[in-house]
ROMI-935384 format. One line per field, with one value per residue (C-alpha): residue number from 1; x, y, z. Coordinates in steps of 0.25 Angstrom, whole numbers. Layout:
N
num = c(NUM;...)
x = c(X;...)
y = c(Y;...)
z = c(Z;...)
***
This chain:
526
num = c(1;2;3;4;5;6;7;8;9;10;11;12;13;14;15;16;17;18;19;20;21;22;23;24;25;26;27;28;29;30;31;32;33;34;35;36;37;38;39;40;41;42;43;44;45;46;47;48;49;50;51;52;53;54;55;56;57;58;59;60;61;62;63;64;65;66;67;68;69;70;71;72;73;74;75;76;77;78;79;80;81;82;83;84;85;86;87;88;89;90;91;92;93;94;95;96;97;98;99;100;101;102;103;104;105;106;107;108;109;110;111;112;113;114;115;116;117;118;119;120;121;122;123;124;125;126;127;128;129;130;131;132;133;134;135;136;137;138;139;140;141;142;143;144;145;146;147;148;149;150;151;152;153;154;155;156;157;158;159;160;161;162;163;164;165;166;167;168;169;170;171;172;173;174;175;176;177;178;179;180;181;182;183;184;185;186;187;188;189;190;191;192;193;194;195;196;197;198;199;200;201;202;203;204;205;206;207;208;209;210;211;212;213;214;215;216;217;218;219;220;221;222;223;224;225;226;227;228;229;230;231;232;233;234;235;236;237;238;239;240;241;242;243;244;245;246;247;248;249;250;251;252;253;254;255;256;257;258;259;260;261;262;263;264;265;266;267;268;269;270;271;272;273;274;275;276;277;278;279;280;281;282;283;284;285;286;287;288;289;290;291;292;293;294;295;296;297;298;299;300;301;302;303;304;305;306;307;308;309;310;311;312;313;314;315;316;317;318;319;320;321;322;323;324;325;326;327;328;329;330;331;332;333;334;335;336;337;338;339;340;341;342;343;344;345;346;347;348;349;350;351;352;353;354;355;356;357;358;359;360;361;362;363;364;365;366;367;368;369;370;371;372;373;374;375;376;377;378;379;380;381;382;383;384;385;386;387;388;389;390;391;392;393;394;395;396;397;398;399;400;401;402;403;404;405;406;407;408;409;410;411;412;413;414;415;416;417;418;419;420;421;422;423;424;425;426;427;428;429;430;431;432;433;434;435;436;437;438;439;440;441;442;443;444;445;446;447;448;449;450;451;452;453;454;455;456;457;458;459;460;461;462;463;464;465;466;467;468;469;470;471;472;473;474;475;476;477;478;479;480;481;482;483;484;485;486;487;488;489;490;491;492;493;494;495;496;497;498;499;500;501;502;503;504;505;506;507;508;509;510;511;512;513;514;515;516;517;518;519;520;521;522;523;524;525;526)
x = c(0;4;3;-9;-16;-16;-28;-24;-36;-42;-57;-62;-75;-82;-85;-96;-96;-93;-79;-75;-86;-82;-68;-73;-82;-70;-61;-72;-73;-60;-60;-51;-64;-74;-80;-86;-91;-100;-93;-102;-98;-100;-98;-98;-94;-86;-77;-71;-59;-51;-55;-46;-41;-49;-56;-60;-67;-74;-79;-81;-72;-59;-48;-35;-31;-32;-26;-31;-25;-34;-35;-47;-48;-53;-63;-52;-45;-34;-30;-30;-24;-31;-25;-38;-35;-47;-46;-50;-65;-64;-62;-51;-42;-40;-26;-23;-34;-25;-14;-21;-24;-10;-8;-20;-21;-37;-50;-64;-72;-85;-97;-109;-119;-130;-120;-112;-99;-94;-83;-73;-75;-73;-60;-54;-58;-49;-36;-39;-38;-28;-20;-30;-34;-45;-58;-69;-82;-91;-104;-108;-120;-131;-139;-144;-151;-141;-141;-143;-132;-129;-130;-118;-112;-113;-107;-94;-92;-95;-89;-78;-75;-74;-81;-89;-93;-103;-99;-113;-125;-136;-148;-156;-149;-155;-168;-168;-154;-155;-140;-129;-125;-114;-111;-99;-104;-118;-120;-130;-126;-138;-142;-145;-155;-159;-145;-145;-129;-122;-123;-119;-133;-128;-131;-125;-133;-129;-132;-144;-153;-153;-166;-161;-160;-175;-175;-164;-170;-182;-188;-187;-173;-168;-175;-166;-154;-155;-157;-149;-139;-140;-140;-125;-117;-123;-120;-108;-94;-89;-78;-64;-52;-43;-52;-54;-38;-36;-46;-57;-66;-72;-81;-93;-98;-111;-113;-114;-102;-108;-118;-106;-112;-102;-90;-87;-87;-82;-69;-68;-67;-55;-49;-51;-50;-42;-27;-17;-5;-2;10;14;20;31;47;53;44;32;32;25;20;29;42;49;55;46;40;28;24;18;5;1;8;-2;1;-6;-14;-13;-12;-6;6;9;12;14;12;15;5;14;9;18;21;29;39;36;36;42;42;56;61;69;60;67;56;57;56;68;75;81;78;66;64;47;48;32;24;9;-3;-16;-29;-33;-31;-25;-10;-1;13;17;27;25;18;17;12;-1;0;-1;8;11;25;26;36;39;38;47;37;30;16;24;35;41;47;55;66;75;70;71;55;46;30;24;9;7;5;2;-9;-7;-17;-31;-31;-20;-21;-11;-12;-12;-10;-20;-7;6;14;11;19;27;17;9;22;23;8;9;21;14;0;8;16;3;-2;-14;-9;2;10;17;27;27;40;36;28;31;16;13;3;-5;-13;-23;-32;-44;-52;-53;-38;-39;-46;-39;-27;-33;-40;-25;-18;-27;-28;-14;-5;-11;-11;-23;-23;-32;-30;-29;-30;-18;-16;-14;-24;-15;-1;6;21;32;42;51;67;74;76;60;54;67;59;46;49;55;41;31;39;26;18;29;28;36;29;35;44;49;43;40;25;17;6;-5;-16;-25;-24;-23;-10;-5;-8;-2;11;12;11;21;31;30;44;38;27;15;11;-3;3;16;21;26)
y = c(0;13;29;32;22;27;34;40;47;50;50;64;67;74;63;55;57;41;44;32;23;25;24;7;9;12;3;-10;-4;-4;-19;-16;-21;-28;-24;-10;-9;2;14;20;30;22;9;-1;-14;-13;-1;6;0;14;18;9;18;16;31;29;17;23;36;28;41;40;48;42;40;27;23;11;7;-1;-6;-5;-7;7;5;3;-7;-2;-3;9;9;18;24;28;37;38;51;57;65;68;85;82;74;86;85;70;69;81;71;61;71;73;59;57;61;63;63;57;67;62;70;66;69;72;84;88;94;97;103;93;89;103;103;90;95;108;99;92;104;110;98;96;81;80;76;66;68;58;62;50;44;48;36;44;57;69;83;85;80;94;99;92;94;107;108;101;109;123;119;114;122;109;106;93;81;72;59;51;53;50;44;51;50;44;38;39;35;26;24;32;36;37;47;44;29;30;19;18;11;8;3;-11;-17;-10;-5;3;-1;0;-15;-15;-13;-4;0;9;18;27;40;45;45;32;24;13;21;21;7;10;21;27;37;45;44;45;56;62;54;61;75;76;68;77;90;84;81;94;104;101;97;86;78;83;75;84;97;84;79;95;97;105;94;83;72;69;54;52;39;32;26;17;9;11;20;29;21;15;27;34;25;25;40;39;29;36;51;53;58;47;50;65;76;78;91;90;97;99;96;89;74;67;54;50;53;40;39;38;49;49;56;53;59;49;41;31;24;11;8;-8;-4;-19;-15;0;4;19;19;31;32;39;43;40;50;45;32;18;15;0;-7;-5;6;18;30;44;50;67;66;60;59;45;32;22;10;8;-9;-10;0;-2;0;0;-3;4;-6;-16;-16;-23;-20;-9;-16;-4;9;20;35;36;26;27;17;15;17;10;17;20;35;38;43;55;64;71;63;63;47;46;41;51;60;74;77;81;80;91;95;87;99;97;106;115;107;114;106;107;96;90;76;71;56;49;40;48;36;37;48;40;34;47;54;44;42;57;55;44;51;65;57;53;67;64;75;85;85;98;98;111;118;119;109;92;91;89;95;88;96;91;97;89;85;71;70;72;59;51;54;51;37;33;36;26;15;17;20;16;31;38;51;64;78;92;107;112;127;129;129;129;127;133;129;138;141;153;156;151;165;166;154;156;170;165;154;163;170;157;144;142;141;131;117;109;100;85;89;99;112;122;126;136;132;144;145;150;156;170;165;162;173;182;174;174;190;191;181;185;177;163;156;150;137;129;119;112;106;91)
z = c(0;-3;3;-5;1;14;20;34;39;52;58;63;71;82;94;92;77;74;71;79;73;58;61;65;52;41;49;47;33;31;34;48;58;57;67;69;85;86;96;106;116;127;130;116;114;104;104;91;87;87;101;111;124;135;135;122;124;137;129;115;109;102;109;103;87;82;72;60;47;39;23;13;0;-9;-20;-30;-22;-17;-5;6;20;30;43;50;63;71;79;92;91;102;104;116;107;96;97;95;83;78;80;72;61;57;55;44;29;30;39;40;49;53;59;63;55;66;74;60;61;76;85;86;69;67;72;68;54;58;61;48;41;48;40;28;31;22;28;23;31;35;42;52;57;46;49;62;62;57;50;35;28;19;33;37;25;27;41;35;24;31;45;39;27;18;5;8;-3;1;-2;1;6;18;14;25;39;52;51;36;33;21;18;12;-4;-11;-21;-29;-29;-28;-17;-7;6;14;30;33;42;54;60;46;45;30;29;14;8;-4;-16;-29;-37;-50;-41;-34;-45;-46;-46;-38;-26;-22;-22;-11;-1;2;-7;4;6;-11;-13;-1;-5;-21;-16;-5;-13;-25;-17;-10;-21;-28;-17;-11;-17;-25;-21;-25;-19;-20;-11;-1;1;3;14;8;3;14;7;16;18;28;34;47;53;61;51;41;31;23;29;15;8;19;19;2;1;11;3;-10;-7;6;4;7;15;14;15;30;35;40;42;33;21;23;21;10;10;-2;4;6;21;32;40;50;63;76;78;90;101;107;121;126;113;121;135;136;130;135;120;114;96;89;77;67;54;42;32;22;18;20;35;39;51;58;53;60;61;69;76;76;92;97;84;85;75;78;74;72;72;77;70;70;60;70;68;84;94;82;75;67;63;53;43;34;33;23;23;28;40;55;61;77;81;95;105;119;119;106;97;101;93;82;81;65;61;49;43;40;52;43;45;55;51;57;61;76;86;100;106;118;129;132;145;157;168;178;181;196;199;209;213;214;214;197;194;185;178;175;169;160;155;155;145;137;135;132;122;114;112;124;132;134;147;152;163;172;175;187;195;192;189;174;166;155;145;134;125;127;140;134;133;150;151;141;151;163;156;150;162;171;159;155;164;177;184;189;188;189;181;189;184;179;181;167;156;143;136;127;121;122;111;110;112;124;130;128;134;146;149;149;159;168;170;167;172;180;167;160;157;147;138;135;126;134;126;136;137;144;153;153;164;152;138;142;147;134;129;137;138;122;124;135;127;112;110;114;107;114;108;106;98;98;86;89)
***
């Protein structure tokens, strides 16, 4: 298999949009399940393959990255590889889903066609234009009641400034859902027995004037199908390939996730119209896909995936060359040769040895802290692929143990979770206690949760006297000057980069007055 028939794409959605649902859905699509266990928020029996930390299971919400690689076969035959990230949705976890969208080279947003385009979907779509992924919409659920389908369409392309293409069609939605139609094929897929699940039942027709259709649905329901049908492809874009890979185009597909309507198309317009492995930024130059030695970057360090074994994996997103199991890699961080003997392709919970990867693929890189978020692996150690910021936190705590005798064990889960990008740790110049900071409430609870689950230590989280943080840069003499009046305020991150810790933003502000020669920073490049 070649780069071009790579698709590395990612799932976005607000909660509860069935993100997590179709993500099962393409995977026993794509032949990689068999069987699809429906996700309810609490308590199922069956839990979705991609959701495997123990939170996640207890909220029925996705909170880490999962990565699957699977195979299909495209309408022509061929065969294409599909890296399939399924994201956070959940608006605590902005910053690893950030993460996650550096390591993709498209998206599938889904809404819900009842509530439409909301908050945390708008601002996913913003990082993915920030980069232009290029989007595919697919508005879920339209076998339940939901707002008019131009109405969404709408939504999209106003809210989001994008020209949008419908793909197929609703034959009514809720109660009068009849199926869905395809317009560049002309097939009608239809429900089956009382469940009203794609069962298969399907059938192809020369267009929407065709006869045959009212042998198919209700009278009611053509005479809906033709005008709303006509009145679609008329009045909104038609589908340019180029306007889509450049980010101003999103092709929409309604369907239901969960009884499997609009999956197979959904999954075909991936494989046919979303961009293979694309150009990375990077220093110097950035880094094509057809470049021949091997580059990739670290965009998540994942610890106790199989709390049996302890382990940490690096997902690393490679970029270009032909990747083989054993060779020597030099990561940007320390600077010094690796040898990557046991890389992993996942299916969530499931791997298999890696002997070979190419541009386009996520593999794990197990390791013992070497590896690190941002991280640059290649060959020849002359690049560094850029665009992995981390965030200034939006929430300050300290973290006091219930058992003081687990000091030891607390630094170093703090050092573990830190090191996967979960939270940030800050270290006070003055004062032992250390700081943690997040930029998300959820984030708060996924340290308290791991920290019991993982690392044996029961803790509980205090008031920090700060509210914010910002990095410092500036000339020695300048940041010298500054700590003579603020070593109060001073913490040092993890890497050892001096940060100013702010009781609020007003304290910022006036410290970026006071010191013109230093810069206060939100982000820090990694």
């Amino acid at each position: 298999m070649t780069t071009a028939s790579r698709r590395t794409f990612a799932i976005i959605s607000h909660p509860d949009a069935g993100k997590t649902t179709l993500t099962e859905k393409l995977l026993l699509e794509g032949g990689a399940i068999h069987l699809a266990g429906e996700v309810k928020a609490r308590g199922a029996n069956r839990r979705a393959r991609s959701d495997w930390m123990k939170i996640e299971q207890q909220r029925g919400i996705s909170v880490t990255s999962s990565v699957m690689t699977f195979e299909r076969a495209d309408r022509d035959g061929n065969v294409i590889m599909f890296n399939l990230l399924d994201t956070p949705g959940h608006e605590d976890f902005s910053e690893d889903t950030y993460r996650t969208l550096t390591a993709v080279d498209s998206a599938v947003m889904v809404i819900d066609a009842a509530k439409g385009i909301e908050p945390q979907t708008r601002k996913l779509f913003e990082v993915c234009r920030l980069r232009n992924v290029p989007i595919i919409t697919f508005v879920n659920k339209v076998d339940r009641e939901g707002r008019d389908p131009f109405a969404l369409l709408d939504e999209v392309a106003d809210a989001l400034a994008l020209d949008v293409c419908p793909m197929n069609w609703p034959v009514g939605m809720g109660g009068q859902f009849e199926g869905i139609f395809d317009f560049a094929t002309g097939t009608l897929r239809q429900p089956s027995g009382p469940s009203k699940e794609y069962e298969g039942k399907s059938a192809t027709f020369s267009g929407l004037d065709d006869p045959k259709l009212a042998d198919a649905i209700s009278a009611e329901g053509l005479a809906r199908l033709r005008e709303e049908g006509e009145l679609a492809q008329a009045g909104y874009e038609p589908f340019d390939l180029a306007a889509y890979r450049h980010g101003d185009l999103t092709p929409v597909f309604f369907g239901s996730a969960l009884k499997l309507f609009g999956v197979t198309e959904l999954i075909d317009a991936i494989s046919a119209h979303a961009p293979p492995p694309r150009e990375q930024p990077a220093e110097p130059a950035p880094i094509s896909p057809d470049r021949s030695d091997v580059t990739g970057f670290i965009f998540k360090v994942q610890a106790n995936m199989d709390p049996q074994h302890r382990d940490r994996i690096a997902f690393m997103r490679l970029c270009s060359g032909k990747f083989r199991r054993g060779m020597k890699l030099t990561p940007s961080g320390t600077g010094k040769p690796i040898a990557v003997h046991s890389p992993i392709l996942f299916f969530a919970q499931d791997r298999e040895l890696a002997d070979e990867a190419f541009p386009g693929d996520i593999i794990g890189i197990p390791n013992h802290g070497t590896l690190r978020v941002g991280d640059t692996l290649s060959e020849k150690a002359d690049v560094r692929i850029t665009g992995l910021p981390n965030f200034a936190p939006e929430i300050l705590r300290r973290v006091a143990l219930r058992d003081p005798t687990k000091t030891k064990q607390l630094r170093k889960a703090l050092d573990d979770l830190s090191e996967e990008g979960v939270i940030q740790v800050f270290y006070p110049e003055i004062g032992s206690q250390s700081i943690i900071g997040v930029v998300g409430q959820l984030q708060l609870d996924v340290l308290i949760s791991r920290l019991e689950a993982e690392y044996k230590v029961e803790a509980v989280l205090e008031a920090s006297p700060f509210d914010t943080a910002r990095w410092l840069t500036g000339s020695e003499a300048a940041l010298r000057n500054f700590a003579d009046y603020n070593r109060g305020n001073l913490a040092k991150d993890r890497d050892g980069n001096p940060v100013y810790m702010a009781k609020s933003a007003w304290d910022v502000g006036y410290q970026q007055d006071k010191n013109p020669d230093l810069t206060f920073s939100a982000t820090k490049e990694r």
